[in-house]
N, C-alpha and C positions, 0 to 999 in steps of 0.2 A: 711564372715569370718572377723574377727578382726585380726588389724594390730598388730603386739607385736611393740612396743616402748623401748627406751631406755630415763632412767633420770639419767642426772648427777647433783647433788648436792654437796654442799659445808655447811656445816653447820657451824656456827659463833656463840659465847656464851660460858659460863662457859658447854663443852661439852667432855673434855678428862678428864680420870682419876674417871667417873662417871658410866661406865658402860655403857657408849652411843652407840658403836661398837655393844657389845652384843643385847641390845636392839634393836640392826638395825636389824643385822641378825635373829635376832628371829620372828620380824614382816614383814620381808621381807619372808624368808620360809613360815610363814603361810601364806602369800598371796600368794604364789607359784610362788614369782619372783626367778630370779637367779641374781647374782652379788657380790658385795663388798662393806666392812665400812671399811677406813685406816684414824689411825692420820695424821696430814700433821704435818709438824716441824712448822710452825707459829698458832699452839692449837684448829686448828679449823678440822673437821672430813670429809671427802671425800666419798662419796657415788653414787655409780654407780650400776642404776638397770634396768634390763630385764623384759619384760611381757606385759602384756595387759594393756592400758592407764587407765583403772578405778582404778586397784587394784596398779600401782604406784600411782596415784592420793590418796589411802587409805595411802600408804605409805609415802608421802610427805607429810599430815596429820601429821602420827607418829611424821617423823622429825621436825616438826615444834612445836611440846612439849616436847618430850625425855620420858628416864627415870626418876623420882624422883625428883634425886639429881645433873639433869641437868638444865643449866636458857638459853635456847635458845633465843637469840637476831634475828637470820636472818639466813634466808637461801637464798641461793643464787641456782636457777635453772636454767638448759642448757636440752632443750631435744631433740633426734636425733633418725638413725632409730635405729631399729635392731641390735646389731652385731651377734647375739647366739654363743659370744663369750667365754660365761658363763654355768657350769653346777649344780651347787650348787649355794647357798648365803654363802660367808664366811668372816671373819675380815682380813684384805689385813695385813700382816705385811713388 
């Protein structure tokens, strides 16, 4: 059996006000994680995800280019267990 994982991430770069949040949660659903995309107040985007270590690994991928008309510098990652804190992927406001 596979472990489900948690990743917390922090993303750095021209990343708010670009559609970055949506873009999370949409590539996070279809990987069929559960969790959260919230701005933080110092411009850089918060991201906490639930599921099996591959398909976050797909998803820290994602973040690590964005949407479009985002210019990711860095992410920053923390990974921990489990919480199945989560039932959906949604933008944390």
């Amino acid at each position: 059996m596979i472990e489900p994982v948690a990743l917390h991430a922090i993303v750095h770069g021209r990343v708010q006000g670009v559609y970055f949040r949506t873009f999370v949660v949409r590539r996070g659903a279809e990987l069929g994680l559960t969790g959260y995309a919230r701005n933080l107040p110092d411009g850089t985007v918060e991201v906490r995800a639930e599921g099996e270590t591959g398909q976050l690994q797909k998803l820290l991928d994602h973040l690590k280019t964005g949407p479009p008309a985002a210019r990711v510098e860095k992410v920053d990652t923390a990974w921990s267990a489990n919480t199945e804190g989560y039932t959906t992927f949604r933008i944390r406001y």
